[in-house]
C-alpha positions as CSV (number, residue, x, y, z in Angstrom):
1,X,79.2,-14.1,28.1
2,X,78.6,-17.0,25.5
3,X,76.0,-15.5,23.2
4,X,72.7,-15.4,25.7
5,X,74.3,-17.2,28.2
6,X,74.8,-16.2,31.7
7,X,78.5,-17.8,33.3
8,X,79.8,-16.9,36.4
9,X,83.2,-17.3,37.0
10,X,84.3,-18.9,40.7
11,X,88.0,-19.0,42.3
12,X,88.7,-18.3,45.7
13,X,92.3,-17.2,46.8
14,X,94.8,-15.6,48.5
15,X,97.2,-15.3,45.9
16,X,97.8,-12.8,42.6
17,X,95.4,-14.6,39.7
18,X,97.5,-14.0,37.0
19,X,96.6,-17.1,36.1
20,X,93.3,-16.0,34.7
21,X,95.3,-13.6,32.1
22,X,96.6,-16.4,30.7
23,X,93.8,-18.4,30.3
24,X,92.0,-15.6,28.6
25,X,95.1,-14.6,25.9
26,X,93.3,-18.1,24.3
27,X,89.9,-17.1,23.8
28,X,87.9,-14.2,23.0
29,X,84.7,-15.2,25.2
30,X,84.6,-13.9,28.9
31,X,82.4,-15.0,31.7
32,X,79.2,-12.5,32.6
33,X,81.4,-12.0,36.1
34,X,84.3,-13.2,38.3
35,X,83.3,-13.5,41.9
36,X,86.5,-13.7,43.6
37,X,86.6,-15.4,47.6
38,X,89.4,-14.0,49.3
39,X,90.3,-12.8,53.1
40,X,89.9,-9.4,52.6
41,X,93.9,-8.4,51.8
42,X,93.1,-4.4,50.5
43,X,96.6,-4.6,48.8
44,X,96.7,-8.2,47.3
45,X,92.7,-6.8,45.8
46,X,94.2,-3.9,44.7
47,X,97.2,-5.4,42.1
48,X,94.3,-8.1,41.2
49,X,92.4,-5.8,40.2
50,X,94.6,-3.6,38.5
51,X,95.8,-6.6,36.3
52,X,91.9,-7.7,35.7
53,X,90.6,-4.5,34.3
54,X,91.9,-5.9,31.0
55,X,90.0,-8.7,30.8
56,X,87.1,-6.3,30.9
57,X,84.5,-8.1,33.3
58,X,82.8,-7.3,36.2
59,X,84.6,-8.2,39.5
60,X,83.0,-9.3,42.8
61,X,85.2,-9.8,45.7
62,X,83.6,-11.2,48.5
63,X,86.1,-11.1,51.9
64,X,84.7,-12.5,55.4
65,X,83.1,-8.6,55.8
66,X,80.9,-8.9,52.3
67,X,80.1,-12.3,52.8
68,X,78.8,-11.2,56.1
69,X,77.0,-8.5,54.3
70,X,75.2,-10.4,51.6
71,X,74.1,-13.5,54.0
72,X,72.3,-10.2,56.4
73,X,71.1,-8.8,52.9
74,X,69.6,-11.9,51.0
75,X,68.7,-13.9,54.4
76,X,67.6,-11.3,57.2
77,X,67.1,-12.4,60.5
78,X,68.5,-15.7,59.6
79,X,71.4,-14.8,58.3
80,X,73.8,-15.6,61.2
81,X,72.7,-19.2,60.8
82,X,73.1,-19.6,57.0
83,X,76.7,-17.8,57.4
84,X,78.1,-20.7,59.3
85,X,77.6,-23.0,56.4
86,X,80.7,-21.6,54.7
87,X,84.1,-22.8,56.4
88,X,86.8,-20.1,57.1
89,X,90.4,-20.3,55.1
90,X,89.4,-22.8,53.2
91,X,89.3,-24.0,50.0
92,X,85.6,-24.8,50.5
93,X,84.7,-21.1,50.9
94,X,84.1,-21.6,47.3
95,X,80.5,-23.0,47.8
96,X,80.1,-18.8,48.9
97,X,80.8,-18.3,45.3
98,X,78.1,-21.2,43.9
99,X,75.4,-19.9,46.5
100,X,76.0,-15.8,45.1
101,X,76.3,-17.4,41.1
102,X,72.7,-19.6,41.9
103,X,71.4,-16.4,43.4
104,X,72.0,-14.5,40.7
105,X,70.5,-16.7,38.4
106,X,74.1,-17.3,36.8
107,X,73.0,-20.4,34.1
108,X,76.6,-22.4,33.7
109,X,78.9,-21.9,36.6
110,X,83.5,-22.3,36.5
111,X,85.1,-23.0,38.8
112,X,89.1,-23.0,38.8
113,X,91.6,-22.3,41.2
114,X,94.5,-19.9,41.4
115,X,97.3,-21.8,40.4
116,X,95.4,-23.1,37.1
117,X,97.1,-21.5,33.8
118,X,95.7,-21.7,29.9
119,X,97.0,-24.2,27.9
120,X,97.6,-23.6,24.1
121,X,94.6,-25.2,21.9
122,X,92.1,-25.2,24.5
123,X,89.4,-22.5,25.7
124,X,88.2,-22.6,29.3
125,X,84.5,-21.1,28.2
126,X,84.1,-23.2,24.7
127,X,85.2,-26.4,25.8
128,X,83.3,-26.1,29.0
129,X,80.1,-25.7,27.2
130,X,80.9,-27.6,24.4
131,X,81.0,-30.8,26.8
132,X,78.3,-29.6,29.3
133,X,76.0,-29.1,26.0
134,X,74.9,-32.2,23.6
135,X,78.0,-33.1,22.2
136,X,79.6,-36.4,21.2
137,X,82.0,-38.5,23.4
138,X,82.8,-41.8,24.7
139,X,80.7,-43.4,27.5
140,X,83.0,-45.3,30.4
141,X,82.1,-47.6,32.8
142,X,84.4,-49.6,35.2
143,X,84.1,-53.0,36.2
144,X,84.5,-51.6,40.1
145,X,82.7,-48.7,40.4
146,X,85.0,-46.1,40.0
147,X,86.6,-44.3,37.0
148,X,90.1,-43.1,37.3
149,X,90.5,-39.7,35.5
150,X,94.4,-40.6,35.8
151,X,93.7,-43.0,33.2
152,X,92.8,-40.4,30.8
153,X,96.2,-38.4,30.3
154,X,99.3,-39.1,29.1
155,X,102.0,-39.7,32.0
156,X,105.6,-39.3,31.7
157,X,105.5,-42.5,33.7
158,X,106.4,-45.9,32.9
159,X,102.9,-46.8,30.9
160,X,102.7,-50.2,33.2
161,X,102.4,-47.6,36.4
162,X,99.2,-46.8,37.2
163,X,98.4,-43.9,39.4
164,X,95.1,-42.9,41.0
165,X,94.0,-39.1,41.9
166,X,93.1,-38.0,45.3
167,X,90.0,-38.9,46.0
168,X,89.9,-42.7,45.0
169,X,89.3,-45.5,47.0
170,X,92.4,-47.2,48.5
171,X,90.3,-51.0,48.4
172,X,92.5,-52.9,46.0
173,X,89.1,-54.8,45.0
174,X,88.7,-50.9,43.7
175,X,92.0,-50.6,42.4
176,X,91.6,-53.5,40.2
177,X,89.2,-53.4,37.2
178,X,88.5,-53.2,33.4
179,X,86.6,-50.1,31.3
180,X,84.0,-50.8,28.6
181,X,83.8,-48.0,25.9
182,X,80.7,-47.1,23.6
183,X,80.0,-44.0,21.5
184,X,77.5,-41.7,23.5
185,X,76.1,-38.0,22.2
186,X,75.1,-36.3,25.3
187,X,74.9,-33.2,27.8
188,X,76.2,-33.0,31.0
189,X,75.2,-31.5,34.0
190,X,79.2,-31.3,34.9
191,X,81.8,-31.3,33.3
192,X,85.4,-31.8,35.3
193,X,88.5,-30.3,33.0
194,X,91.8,-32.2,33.3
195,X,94.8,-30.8,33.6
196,X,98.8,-30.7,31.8
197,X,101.3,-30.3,34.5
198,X,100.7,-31.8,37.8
199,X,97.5,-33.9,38.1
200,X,95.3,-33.6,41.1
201,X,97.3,-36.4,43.4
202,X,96.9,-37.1,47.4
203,X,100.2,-36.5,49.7
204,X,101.1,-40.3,50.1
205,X,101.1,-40.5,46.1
206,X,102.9,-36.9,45.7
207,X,105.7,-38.3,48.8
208,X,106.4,-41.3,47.3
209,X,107.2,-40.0,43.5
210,X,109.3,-37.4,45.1
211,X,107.6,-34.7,46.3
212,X,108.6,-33.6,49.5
213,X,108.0,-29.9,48.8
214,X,104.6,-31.1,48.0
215,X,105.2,-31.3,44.1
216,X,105.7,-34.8,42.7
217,X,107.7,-35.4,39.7
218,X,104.7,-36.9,37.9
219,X,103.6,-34.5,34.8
220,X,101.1,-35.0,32.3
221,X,101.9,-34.1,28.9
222,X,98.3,-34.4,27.6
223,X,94.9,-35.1,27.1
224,X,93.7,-38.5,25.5
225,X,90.3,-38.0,25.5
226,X,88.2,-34.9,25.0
227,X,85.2,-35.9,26.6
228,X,85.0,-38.8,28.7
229,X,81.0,-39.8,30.0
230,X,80.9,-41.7,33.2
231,X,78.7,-43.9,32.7
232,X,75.5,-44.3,35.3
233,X,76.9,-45.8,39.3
234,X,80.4,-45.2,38.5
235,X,82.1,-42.8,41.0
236,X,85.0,-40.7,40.3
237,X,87.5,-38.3,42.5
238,X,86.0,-35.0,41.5
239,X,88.0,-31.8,41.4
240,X,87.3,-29.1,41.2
241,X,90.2,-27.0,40.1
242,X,89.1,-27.1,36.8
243,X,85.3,-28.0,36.6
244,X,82.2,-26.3,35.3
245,X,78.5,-27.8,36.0
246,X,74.8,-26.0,35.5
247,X,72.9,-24.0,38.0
248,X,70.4,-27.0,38.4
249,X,73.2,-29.0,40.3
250,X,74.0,-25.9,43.2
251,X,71.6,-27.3,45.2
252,X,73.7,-30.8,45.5
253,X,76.9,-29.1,45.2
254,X,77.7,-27.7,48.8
255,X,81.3,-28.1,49.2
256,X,81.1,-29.1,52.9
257,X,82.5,-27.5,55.9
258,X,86.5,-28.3,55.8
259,X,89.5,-27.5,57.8
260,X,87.6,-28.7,60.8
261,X,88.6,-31.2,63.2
262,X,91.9,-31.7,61.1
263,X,90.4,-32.7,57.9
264,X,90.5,-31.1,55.0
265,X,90.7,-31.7,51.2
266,X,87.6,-33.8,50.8
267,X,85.8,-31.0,49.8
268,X,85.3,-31.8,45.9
269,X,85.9,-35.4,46.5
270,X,82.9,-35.3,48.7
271,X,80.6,-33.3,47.3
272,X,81.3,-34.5,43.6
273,X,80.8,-38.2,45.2
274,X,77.0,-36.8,46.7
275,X,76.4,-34.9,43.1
276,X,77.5,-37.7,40.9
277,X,74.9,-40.2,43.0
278,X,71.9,-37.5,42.8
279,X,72.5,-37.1,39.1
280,X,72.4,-40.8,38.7
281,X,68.9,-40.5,40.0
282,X,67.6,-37.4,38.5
283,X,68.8,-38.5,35.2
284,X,71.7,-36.4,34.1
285,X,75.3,-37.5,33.2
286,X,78.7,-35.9,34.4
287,X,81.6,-36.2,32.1
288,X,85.3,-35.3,32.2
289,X,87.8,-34.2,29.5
290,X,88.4,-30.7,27.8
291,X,89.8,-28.3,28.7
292,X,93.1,-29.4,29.4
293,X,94.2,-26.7,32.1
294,X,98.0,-26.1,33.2
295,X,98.3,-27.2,36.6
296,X,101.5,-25.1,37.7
297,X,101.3,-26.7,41.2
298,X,103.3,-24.6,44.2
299,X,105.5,-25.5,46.2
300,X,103.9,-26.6,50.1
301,X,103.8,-28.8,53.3
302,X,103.2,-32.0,52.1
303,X,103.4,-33.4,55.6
304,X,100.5,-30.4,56.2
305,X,98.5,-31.9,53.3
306,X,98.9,-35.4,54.6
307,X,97.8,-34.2,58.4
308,X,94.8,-32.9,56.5
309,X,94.5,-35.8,54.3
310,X,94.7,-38.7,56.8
311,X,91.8,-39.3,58.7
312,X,89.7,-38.2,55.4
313,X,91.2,-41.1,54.0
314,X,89.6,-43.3,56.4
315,X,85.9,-41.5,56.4
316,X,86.4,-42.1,52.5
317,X,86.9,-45.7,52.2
318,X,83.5,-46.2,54.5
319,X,81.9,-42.9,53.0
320,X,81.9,-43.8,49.1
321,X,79.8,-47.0,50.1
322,X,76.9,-45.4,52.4
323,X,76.5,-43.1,49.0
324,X,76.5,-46.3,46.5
325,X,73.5,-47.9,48.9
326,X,71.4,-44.9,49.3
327,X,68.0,-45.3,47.3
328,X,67.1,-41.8,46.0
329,X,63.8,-41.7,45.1
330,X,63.3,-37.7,44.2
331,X,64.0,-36.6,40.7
332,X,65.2,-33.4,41.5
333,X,68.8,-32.1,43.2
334,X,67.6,-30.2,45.8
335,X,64.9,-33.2,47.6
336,X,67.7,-35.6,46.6
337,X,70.1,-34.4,48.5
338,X,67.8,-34.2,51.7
339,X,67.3,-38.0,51.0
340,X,71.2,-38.5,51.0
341,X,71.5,-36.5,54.1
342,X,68.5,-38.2,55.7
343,X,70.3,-41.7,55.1
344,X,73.6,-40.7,56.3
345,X,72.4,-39.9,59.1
346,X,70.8,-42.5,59.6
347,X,74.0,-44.6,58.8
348,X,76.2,-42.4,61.1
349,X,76.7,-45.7,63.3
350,X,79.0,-47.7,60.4
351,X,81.6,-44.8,61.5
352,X,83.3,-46.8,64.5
353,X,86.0,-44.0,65.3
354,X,84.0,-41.1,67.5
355,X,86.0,-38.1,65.8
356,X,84.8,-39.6,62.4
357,X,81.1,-39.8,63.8
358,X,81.3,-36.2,65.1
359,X,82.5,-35.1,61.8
360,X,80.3,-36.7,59.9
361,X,77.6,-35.6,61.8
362,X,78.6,-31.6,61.6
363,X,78.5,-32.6,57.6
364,X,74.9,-33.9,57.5
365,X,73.8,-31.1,59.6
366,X,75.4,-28.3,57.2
367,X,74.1,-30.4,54.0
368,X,70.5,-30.0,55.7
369,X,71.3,-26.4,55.9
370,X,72.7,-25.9,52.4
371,X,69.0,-27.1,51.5
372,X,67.3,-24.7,53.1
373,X,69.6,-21.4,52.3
374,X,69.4,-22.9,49.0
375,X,65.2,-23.3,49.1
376,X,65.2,-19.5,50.3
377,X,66.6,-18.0,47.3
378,X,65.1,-20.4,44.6
């Protein structure tokens, strides 16, 4: 814990985390507590926490049994509805970890996934905070809307190539634009960490620079910027491998329901895309920058990633558009994300293909929901 501070560590996985050893060989502070989302595996738990008794920090694991368990404890009769907000074997599941963290009254929130490493001269708790508190940066707004985070490392590419992260808008009228930098001193209400190693990139991208085991050849060698302030209605592809953001925003955080009806791996995109436009409203910035994380991707299915990918893709290009329309009129994350919800539903007709419609319309429904497990423990 940072001084008075209360930070709650999130990661959900199904894999060792000595990744989190590493990240804290670089710094002396520790989170308050690691809430760990996992499937239960008895022997996987065990070496994790065998290795994590170092770190000296309290340890939740919550499998499918405990998160049963603490929807019946803090929800009652209603539990069995609010359970269904939280998508199973998914990388989602992590918006379990935001709902315990907000619960608990946790006041700065990490999350970072299992295959996220330290990187030498940067700490994962002080260069969080140091960007999410008032600090100095540069303010960036694009000339179409959206900010590519790619921008902001240093390729071992060609420096004419420009790459985009998974998440942006395909629309070359999106793909095209020019930044304008100015000074800013400023908090955040999130703060998305970059990454050395493999940046955060979408199958067609990872395929076509040679990544057929799902691991492109593209590396980033570093960070160019340490904090990056996107300006007011510009969009970028959040992820959240790597991000950390204040209890105020949990309420417009949901990470939707994924894996479901094929699509997957919009679940930061989205729900950073939903944040980012609420902030706007209610007045608070998001940035990007420190800390620079290594990304020591795995080898997997990219043609599984593209499956999952594909029809997202679509939803996305029509999605990021309803969002840059809707008027929110509330000050506050909680009634502004009704308002979002409200309007797409009410915009559920742009989505011509049915499967898109159906899915969209299982999202609106579970962001309504999110509200109101969200309003219960408040």
């Amino acid at each position: 814990m940072r001084g008075d501070k209360k930070i709650y560590l999130v990661t959900a996985s199904v894999n060792p985390l000595d990744n989190l050893l590493t990240i804290f060989e670089e710094e002396n502070e520790r989170p308050e507590k690691i809430i760990i989302v996992d499937e239960g595996d008895e022997r996987l738990r065990e070496y994790n926490k065998k290795i994590l008794r170092r770190l000296n920090v309290e340890i939740s694991f919550y499998g499918p049994e405990e998160r049963i368990e603490w929807f019946k404890k803090t929800y009652g009769s209603s539990s069995e509805k609010y359970i269904k907000l939280i998508p199973e074997r998914s990388h989602a599941e992590t918006s379990f970890g935001f709902l315990v963290s907000y619960a608990e009254e946790a006041e700065y929130i990490i999350e970072l996934d299992d295959d996220v490493y330290g990187e030498k001269g940067y700490k994962l708790i002080n260069d969080h905070l140091s960007n999410l508190e008032s600090s100095r940066g540069v303010l960036v707004s694009s000339s179409s809307g959206w900010v590519n985070t790619i921008d902001f490392l240093d390729l071992n590419l060609d420096k004419n190539e420009r790459i985009f992260p998974r998440g942006h808008p395909y629309d070359p009228s999106i793909r095209r634009y020019e930044y304008k930098f100015d000074n800013i001193e400023s908090d955040c209400v999130l703060n998305m960490g970059l990454w050395t190693g493999s940046p955060d990139l979408d199958a067609v991208t990872i395929l076509y620079h040679g990544g057929v085991d799902g691991v492109s050849e593209i590396r980033s060698v570093r960070l160019l910027y340490d904090k990056i302030v996107v300006d007011k209605n510009n969009f970028y592809a959040v992820c959240s491998m790597n991000t950390s953001f204040r209890k105020r925003l949990v309420p417009a955080f949901y990470q939707l329901y994924m894996r479901y009806m094929g699509i997957d791996r919009f679940d930061d995109i989205w729900s950073g895309l939903f944040a980012k436009k609420i902030a706007d409203a209610v007045g608070d910035r998001f940035c990007l920058g420190k800390p620079a994380m290594r990304h020591l991707k795995r080898p997997r299915s990219v043609w599984k990633d593209l499956r999952a990918e594909l029809e997202g893709m679509i939803i996305n290009e029509i999605l990021w558009r309803i969002v840059a329309e809707t008027e929110i009129k509330s000050r506050n994350y909680l009634d502004g994300y009704r308002e979002l919800a409200e309007y797409l539903e009410k915009r559920l007709e742009v989505f011509k293909d049915d499967l898109h419609k159906k899915f969209m319309k299982t999202q609106i429904e579970k962001m309504f929901l999110w509200t109101e497990a969200v309003d219960k423990i408040s």
